[in-house]
PLY file of the C-alpha trace (Angstrom):
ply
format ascii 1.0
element vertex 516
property float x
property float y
property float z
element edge 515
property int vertex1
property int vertex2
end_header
-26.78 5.53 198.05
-26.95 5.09 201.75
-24.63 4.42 204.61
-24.69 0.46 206.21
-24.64 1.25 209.60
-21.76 -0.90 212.00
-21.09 -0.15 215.39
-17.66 0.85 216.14
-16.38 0.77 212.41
-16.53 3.87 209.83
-17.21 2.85 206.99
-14.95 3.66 203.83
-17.35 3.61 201.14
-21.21 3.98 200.35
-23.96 1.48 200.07
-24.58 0.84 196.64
-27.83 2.09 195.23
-30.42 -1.00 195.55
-32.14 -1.47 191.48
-34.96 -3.60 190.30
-35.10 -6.70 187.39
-38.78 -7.01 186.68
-39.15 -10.98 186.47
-42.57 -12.16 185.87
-44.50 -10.81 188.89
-41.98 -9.68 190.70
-39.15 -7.38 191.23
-35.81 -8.87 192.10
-33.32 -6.71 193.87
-29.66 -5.89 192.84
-26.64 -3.98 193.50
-23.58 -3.06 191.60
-20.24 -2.16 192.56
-16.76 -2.07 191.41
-14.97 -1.20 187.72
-12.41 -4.51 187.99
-11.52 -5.71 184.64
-13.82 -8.77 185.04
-17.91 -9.47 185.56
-18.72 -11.23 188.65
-22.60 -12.07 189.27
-22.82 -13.74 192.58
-25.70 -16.09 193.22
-27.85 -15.77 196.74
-27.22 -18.30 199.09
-30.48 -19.67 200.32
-31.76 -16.53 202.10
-29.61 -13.26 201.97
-30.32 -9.25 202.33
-28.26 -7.50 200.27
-28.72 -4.14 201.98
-28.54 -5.63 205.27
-25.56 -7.89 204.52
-23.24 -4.80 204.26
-24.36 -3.94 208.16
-21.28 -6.95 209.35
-17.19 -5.75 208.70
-16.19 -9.72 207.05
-19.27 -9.83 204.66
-18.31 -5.84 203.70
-14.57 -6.56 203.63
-15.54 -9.67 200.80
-17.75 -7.40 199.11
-15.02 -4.33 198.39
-12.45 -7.38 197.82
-14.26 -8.17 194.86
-14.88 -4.93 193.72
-11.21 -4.04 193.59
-10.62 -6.52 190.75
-14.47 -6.93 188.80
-17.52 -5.08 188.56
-19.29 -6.94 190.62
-23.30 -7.79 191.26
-25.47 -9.80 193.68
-29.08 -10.05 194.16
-31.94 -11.28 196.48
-33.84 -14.06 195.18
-37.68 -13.47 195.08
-39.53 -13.73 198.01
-36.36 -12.92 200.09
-34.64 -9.57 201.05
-35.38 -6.74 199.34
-36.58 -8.41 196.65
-40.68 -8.78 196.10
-42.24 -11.29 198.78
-44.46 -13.70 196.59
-46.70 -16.26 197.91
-44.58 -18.83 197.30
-40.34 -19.22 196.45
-39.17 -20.19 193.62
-37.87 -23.52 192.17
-34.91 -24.04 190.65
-36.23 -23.70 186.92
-37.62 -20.19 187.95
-34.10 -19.05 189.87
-32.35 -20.06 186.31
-34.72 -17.35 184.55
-34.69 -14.93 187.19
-30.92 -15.03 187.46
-30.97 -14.16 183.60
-33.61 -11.60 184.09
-31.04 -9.72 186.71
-28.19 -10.36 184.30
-30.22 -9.04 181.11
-31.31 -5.84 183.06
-28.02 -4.96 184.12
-26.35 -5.40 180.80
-24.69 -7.94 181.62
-24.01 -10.17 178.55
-21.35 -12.97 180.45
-20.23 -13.12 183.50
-18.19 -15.46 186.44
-20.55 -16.89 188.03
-19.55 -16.92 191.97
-22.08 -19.16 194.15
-21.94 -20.13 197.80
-24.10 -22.98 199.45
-27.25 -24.23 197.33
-27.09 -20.81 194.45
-24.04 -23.52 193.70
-27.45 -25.61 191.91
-28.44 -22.68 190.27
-25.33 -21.42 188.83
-24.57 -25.16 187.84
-27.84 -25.50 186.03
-28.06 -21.66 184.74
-23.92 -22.51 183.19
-25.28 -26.27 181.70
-28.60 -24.01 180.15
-26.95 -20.29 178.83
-23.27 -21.93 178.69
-22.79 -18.64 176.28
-23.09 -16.44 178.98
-20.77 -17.85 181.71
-17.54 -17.07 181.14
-16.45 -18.87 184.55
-17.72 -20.65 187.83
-16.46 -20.19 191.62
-18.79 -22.66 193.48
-17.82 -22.18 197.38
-19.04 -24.71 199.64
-21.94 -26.43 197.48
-22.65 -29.37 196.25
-24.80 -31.12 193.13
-27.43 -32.69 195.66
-28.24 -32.49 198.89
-25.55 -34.48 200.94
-26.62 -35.85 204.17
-26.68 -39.83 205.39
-29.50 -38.76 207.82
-33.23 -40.64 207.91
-35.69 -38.61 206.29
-37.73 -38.31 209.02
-35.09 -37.14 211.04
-34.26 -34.36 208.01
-37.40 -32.99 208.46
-37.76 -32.42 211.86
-34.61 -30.59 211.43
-35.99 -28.29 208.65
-38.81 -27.82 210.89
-36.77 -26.84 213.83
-34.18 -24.57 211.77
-37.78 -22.79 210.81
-38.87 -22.37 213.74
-36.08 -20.87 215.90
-35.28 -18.17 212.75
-34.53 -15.04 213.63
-34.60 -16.04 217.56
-31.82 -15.76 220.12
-32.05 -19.49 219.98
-31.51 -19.73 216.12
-28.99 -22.72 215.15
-27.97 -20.90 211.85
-24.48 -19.39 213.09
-23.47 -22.24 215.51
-23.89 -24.44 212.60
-22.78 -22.56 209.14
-20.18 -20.30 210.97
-19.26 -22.49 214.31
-15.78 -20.23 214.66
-18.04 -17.10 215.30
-20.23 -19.12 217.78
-18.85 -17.08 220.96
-18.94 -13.81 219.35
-22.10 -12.36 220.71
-22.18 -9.32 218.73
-22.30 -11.25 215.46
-24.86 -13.35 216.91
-27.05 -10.61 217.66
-26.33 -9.09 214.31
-26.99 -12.17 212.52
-30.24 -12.94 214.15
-31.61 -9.43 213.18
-30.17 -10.75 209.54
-32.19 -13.14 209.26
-34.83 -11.67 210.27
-34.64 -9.02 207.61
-34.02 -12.36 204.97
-36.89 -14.65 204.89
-39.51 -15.19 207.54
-39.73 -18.65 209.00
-42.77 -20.18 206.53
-40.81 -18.70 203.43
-37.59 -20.45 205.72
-39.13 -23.85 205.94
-40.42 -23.58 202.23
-36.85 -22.96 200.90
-35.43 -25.68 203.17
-37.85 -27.58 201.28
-36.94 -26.46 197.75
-32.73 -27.07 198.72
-33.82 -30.71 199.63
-35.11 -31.24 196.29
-32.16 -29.91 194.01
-30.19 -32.42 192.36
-28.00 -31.01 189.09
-25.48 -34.00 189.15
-26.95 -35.23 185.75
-25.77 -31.68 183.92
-21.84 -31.73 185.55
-20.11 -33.33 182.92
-21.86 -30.47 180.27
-20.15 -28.26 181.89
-17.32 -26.50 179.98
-16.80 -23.32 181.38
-13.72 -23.45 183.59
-14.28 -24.09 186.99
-13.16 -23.40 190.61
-14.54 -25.23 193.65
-13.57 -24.33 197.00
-13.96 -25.97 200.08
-13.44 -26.24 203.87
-12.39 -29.62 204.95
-14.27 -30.07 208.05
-17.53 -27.81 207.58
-20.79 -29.35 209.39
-22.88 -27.82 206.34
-21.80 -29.95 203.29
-19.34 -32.02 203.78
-15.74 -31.94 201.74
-16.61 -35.40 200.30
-19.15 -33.10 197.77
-17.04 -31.12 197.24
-14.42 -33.49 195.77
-17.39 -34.94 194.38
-18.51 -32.16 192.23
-14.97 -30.91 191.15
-14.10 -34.13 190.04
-17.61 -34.16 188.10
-16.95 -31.27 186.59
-14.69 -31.36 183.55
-11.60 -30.01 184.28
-12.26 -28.62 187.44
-9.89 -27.43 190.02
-10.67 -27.41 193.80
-9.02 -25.80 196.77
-9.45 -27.47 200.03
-9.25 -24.82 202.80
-8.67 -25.73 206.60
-11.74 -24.93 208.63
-15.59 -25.63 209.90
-16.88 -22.91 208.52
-19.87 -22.69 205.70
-19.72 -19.22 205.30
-17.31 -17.61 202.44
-16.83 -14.52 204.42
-15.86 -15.96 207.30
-11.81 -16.70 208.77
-10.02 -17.10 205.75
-10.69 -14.43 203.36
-6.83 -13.36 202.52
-6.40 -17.03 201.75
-9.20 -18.17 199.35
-9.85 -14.35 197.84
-6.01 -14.61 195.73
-6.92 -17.45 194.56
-10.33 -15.98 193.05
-8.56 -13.17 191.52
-5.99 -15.17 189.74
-8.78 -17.76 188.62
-11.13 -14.95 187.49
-8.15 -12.31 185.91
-5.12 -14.03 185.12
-6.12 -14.65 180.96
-8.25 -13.65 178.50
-10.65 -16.69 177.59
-12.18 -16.38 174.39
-15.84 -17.34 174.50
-16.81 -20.36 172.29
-19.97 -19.72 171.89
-21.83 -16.26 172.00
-24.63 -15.36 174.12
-27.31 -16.88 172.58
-30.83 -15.13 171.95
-34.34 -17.02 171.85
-35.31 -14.22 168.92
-33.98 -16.39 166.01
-35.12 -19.77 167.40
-38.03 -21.33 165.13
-39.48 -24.54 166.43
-41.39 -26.61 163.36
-43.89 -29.62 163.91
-45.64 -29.93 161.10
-44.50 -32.53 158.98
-41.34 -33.58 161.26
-39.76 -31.95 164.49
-36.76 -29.76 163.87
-35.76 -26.33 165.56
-33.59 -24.28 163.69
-31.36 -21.62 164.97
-30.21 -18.67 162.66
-31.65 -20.90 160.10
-29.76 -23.19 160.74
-31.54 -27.04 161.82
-30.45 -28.00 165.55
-28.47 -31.04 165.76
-29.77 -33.99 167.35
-26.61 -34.25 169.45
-27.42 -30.89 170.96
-30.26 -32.14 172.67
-28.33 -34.56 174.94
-31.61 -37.03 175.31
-34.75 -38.13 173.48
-36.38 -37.35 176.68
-35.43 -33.11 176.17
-36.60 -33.51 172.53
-40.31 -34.72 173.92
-40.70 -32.58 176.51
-40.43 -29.85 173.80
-42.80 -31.24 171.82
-45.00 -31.38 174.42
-45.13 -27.97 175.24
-44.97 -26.67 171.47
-48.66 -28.53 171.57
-49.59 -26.90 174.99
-49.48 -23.86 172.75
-48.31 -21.40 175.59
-50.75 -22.80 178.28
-48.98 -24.35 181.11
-48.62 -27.83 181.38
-48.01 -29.00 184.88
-44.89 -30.64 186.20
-46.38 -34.35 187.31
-48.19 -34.44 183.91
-44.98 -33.72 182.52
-42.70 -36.10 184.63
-45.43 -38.97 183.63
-44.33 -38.47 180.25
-40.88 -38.60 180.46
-40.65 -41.27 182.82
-44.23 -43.36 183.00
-42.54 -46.39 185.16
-41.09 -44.61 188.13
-43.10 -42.94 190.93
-40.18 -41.25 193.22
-41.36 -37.49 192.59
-38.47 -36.03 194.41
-35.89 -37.58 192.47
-37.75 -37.11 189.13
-38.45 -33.51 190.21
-34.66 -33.18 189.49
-34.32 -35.43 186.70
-36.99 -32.89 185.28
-35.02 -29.83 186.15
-32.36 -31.31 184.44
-34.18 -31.96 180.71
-35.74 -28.59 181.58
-32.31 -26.89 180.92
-31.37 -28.76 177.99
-34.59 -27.29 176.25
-33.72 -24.25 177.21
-30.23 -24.18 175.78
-31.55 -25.05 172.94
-34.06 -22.74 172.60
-31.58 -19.99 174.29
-34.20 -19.50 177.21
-37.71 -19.99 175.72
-39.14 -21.42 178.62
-40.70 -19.98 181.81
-41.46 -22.20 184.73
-42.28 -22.14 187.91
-42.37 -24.73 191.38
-46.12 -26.06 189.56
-46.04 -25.61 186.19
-43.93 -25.01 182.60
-44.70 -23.64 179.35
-43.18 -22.46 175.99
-42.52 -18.51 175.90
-44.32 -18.05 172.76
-42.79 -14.11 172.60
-39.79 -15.51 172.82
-39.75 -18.62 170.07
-41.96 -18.71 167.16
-43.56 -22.24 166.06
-45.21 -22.74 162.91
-48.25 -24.23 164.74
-49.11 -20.51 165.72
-47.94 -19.59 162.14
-50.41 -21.84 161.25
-53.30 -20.31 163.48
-52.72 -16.71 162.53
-52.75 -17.33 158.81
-56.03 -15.28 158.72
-57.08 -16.33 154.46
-57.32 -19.92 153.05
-54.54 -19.34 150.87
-52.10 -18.85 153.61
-53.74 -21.51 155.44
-52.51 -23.45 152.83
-49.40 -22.49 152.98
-48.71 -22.64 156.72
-49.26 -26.27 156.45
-46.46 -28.58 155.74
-47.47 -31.69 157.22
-49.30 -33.51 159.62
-48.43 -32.47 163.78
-45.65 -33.93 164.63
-46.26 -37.44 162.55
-43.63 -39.55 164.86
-46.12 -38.93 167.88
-49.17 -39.81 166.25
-49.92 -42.13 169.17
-49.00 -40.32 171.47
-52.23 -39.21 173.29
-50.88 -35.67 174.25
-50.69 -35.00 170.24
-54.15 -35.45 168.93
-56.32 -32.57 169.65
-53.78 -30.39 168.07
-53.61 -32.63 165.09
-57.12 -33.03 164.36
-57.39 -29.24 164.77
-54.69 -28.40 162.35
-56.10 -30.94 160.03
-59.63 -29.75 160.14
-58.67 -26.15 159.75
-56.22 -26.85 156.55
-59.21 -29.35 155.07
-61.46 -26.79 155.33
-59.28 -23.87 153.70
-57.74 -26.41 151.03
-60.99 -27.39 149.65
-62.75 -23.71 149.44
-59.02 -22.64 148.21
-59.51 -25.59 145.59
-62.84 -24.79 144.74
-61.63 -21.84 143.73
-58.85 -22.50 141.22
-61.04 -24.71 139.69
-63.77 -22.22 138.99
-61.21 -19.55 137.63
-59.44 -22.50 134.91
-56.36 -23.16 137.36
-56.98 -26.84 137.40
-53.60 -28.60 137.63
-53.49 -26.14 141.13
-57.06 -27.92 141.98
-55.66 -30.84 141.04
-52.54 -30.58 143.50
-54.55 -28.92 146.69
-56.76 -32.05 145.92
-53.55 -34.46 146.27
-52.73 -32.94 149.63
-55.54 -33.53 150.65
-55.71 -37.39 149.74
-52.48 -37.57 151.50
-54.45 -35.96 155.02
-57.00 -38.64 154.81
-56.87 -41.28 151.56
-60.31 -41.79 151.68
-61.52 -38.46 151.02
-64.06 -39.25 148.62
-64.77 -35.21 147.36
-60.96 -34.82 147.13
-60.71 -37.66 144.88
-63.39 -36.66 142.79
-61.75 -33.25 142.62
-58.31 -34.66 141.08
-60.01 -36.41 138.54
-62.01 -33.79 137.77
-59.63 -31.11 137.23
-56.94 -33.26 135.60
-59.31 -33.69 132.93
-60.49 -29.88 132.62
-56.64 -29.72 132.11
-56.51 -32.10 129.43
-54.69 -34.55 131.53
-56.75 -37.55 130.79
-53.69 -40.28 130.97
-53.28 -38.63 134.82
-57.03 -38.56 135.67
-57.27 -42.07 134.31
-54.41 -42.91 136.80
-56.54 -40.93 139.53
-59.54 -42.71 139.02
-57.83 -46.06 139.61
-56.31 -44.62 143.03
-60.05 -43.86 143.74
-61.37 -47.12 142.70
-58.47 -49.21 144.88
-59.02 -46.56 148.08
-62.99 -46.86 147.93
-62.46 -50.66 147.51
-60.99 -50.77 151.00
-63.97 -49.52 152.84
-66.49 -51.71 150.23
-67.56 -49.22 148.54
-67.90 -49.46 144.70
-67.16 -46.79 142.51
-69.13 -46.24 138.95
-66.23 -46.76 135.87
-65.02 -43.40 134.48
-66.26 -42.26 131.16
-63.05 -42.18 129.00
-63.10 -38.85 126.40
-63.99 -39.77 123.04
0 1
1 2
2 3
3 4
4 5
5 6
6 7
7 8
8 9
9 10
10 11
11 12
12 13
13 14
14 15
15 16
16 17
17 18
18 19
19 20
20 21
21 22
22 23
23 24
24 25
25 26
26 27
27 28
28 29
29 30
30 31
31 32
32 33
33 34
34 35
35 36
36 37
37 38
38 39
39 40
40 41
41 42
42 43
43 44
44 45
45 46
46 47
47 48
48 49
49 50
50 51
51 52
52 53
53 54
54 55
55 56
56 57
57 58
58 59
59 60
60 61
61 62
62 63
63 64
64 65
65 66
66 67
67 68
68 69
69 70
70 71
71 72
72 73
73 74
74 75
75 76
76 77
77 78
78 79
79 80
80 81
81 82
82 83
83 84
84 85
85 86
86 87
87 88
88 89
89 90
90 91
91 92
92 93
93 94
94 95
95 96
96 97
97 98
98 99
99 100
100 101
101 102
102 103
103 104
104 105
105 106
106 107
107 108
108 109
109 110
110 111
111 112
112 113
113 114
114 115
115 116
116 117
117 118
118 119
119 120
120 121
121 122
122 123
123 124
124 125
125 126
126 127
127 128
128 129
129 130
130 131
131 132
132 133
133 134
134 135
135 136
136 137
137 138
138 139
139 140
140 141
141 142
142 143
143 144
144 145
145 146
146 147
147 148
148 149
149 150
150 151
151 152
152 153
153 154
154 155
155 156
156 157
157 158
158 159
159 160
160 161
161 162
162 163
163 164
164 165
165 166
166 167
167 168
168 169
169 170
170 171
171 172
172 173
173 174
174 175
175 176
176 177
177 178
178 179
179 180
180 181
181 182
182 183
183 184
184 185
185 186
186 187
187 188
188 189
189 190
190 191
191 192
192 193
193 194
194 195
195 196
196 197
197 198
198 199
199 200
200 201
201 202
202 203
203 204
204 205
205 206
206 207
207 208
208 209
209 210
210 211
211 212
212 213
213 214
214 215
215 216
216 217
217 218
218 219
219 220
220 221
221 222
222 223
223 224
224 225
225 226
226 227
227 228
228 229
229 230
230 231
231 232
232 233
233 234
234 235
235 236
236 237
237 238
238 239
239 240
240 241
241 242
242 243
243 244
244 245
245 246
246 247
247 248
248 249
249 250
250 251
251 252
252 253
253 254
254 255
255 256
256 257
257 258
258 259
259 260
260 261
261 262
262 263
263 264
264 265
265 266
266 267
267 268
268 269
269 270
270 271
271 272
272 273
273 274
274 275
275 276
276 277
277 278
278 279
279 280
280 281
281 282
282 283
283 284
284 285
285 286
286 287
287 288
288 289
289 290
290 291
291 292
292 293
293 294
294 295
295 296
296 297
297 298
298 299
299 300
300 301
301 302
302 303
303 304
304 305
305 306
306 307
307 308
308 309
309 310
310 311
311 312
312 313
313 314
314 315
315 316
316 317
317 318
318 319
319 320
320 321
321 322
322 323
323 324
324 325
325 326
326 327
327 328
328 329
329 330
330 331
331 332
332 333
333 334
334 335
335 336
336 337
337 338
338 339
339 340
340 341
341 342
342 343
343 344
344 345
345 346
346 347
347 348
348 349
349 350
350 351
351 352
352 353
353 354
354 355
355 356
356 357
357 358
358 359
359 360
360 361
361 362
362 363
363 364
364 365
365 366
366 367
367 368
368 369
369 370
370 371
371 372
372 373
373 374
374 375
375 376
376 377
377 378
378 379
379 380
380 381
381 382
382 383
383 384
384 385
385 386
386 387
387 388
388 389
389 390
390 391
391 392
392 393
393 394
394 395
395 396
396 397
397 398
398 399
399 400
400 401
401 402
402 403
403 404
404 405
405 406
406 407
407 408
408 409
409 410
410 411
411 412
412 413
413 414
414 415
415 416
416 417
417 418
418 419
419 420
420 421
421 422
422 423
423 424
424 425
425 426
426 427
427 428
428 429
429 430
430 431
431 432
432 433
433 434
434 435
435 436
436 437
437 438
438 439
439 440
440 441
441 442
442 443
443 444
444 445
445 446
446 447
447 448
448 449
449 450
450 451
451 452
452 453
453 454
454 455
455 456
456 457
457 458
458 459
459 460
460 461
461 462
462 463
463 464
464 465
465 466
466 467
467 468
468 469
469 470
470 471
471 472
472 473
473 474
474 475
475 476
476 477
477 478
478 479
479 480
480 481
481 482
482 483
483 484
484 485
485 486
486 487
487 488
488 489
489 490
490 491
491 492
492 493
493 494
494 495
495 496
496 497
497 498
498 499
499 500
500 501
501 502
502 503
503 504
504 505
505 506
506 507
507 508
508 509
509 510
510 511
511 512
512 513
513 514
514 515
């Protein structure tokens, strides 16, 4: 551990030790403090430092407030603080996994979730996906969407300006998101050197960007973990109107209007909103209703008809919430771990609208029903999404790592995903399955006919009239081995079948020599 250095101020305890979450190409940074009877895992704010934050008295007062009553963790989202810098920030999809890639490497099973300004979205959207592992959510000063009446043009140019004035002396960050602090020039000076050590301004403008887009409103009322919004009444940031907004949203949320214009938690009123917390967080025992679910037990079958079971147990269709978060994944199971972009995937689920920022949400939003399903199973990113395929299993890679015929066989129950046979999307992987179980099912026939196990030629055959009815070989074959078997009443019955199938495509078929 090290000492955060403050002018002026000694400090009373150490710097905790800064650890690492590995997170698919990247390391996320975390600290851990405090042995309170509760878990708190707090969720960045747009661009944060955790090392750095502990450098200003308020932010370090908040920080050993919360340790006196929770064990307490926060972290720097990639590509800001001490976290890796990527080439690019993450969306919200990829802050929901990395947030349970923190969680998971600190041990943390369930936790409060406490979230200031947009990490509100993600610790919405991380509750609605993992509701197991949330036991509670804080949300200080967020909202669902982004909440301003202003022209887009005029939005931008702000974003633009915000960017470029970062880290300056003429930076509009603290007159704006902590107004009462405005004529204290030593926080100004500290907080420009902040923000400085946070984000640089193209990874600034970026997540400016990225906040713009977030839009969770459609996952509120799944909510059921009990909830505690907090808000200033007159902050410039987002205004109290979303925060009634979301608390009335929420099922059975509670919200606490605070006097004030500031956006920042840790600023003016900390012995006023901190009880509150404390009491919300420790005052009972709340039973989870669901464990923390695991993706380990989570089979996903096509073949035949779409079901995922859990446990062994077949997934409601209830669970799902839409028919839209049942397609989408469908649509990756056939993507067979490749990635499948997000437009391609938004033109799927909604062919006859074209406003991409809205849908980018509405994907987000059927992105985290999958997952709850699935209990994570699916890694995305700001381009792209696919299935974790270490994480569920399918029976269409069941199917393709069957390595003999006879477990070819046996790997297939059906034909890919038979509801979706039109759908264009489906029928590479159906004509591949098909072709590969043909193949195997007629050498694997072949074979029990040779060694005297006709009624098992005679079945194999069967399946395979049911693939394509006009198989001509595999018509031949049940007739042929339901006689070897002394089945003559059946084979006469299969020669008829024949006869009526080969009729439909003109061709005639020579009568069958009855046994004498």
């Amino acid at each position: 551990m090290q000492d955060a250095p403050h002018p002026g101020r000694r400090l009373r305890i150490q710097v905790p030790a800064v650890q690492f979450a590995p997170a698919r190409g990247a390391r996320l940074a975390y600290q851990v403090w405090g042995e309170g009877p509760a878990t708190i895992v707090a969720i960045p704010p747009f661009a944060q430092n955790i090392e750095a934050a502990w450098g200003w008295p308020d932010l370090r007062a908040m920080f050993e407030r919360f340790g006196t009553f929770s064990r307490y963790l926060h972290f720097d989202k990639r590509g800001t603080g001490a976290s890796d810098r990527t080439s690019r920030n993450p969306g919200i999809d990829e802050r929901v996994d990395d947030l349970r890639a923190v969680m998971d490497h600190a041990g943390i099973g369930r936790a409060t979730l406490f979230a200031q300004s947009d990490g509100g979205s993600t610790a919405i959207l991380f509750a609605a996906t993992y509701p197991g592992r949330v036991e509670r959510l804080v949300l200080f000063g967020t909202a669902a969407r982004p909440y301003s009446s202003a022209p887009e043009d005029h939005q931008i140019a702000m974003r633009d300006h915000i960017a470029e004035v970062w880290g300056t002396a003429a930076s509009v960050i603290v007159d704006t998101f902590a107004p009462s602090l405005a004529a204290n020039q030593e926080f100004r000076d500290w907080h420009q050197r902040y923000e400085r050590q946070c984000a640089g301004a193209a990874d600034v403008r970026d997540l400016l960007d990225l906040v713009a887009e977030m839009d969770v409103s459609e996952v509120l009322a799944t909510l059921d973990a009990p909830t505690l919004v907090i808000h200033r009444s007159d902050e410039l940031v987002i205004p109290i109107e979303a925060g009634r907004e979301l608390a009335e949203a929420i099922p059975g949320a509670r919200l606490l209007e605070l006097d004030g214009y500031d956006h920042f938690a840790y600023v003016g009123d900390l012995t006023e909103w901190m009880p509150q917390v404390e009491r919300f967080v420790t005052g009972r025992v709340r039973t989870p209703a669901t464990e923390p679910m695991t993706s380990r037990d989570i089979q996903i079958a096509t073949l035949g008809r779409f079901a995922v079971r859990r446990g062994g147990e077949e997934v409601p269709v209830s669970a799902w919430g839409s028919r839209r978060a049942r397609q989408l994944c469908k649509r990756l199971v056939a993507a067979r771990g490749w990635p499948v972009t997000r437009d391609e995937l938004i033109d799927l689920l909604w062919p006859d609208e074209f406003d991409m920022r809205r849908l980018g949400a509405r994907l987000s939003v059927q992105l985290s029903a999958v997952k709850r399903v699935l209990g994570g199973g699916v890694l995305a990113d700001r381009q792209t999404v696919r299935l974790d395929l270490d994480a569920v299993t399918t029976d269409v890679e069941t199917f393709y790592k069957a390595s003999d015929d006879a477990a070819i066989v046996a790997a297939y129950s059906g034909e890919f995903l038979p509801e979706d046979r039109y759908e264009d999307w489906t029928e590479a992987v159906r004509a591949g399955i098909r072709t590969r179980f043909v193949a195997a099912a007629r050498r694997e026939a072949s074979r029990y006919h040779e060694h005297g196990r006709h009624l098992e030629a005679a079945a194999l055959g069967r399946r395979l009239i049911e693939v394509d009815p006009y198989d001509e070989p595999a018509h031949r074959l049940v007739i042929t081995a339901l006689a070897a078997a002394g089945e003559h009443r059946e084979a006469t019955r299969a020669h008829t079948s024949f006869v009526a199938a080969m009729a439909d495509l003109g061709i005639t078929v020579e009568p069958r020599d009855e046994p004498s």
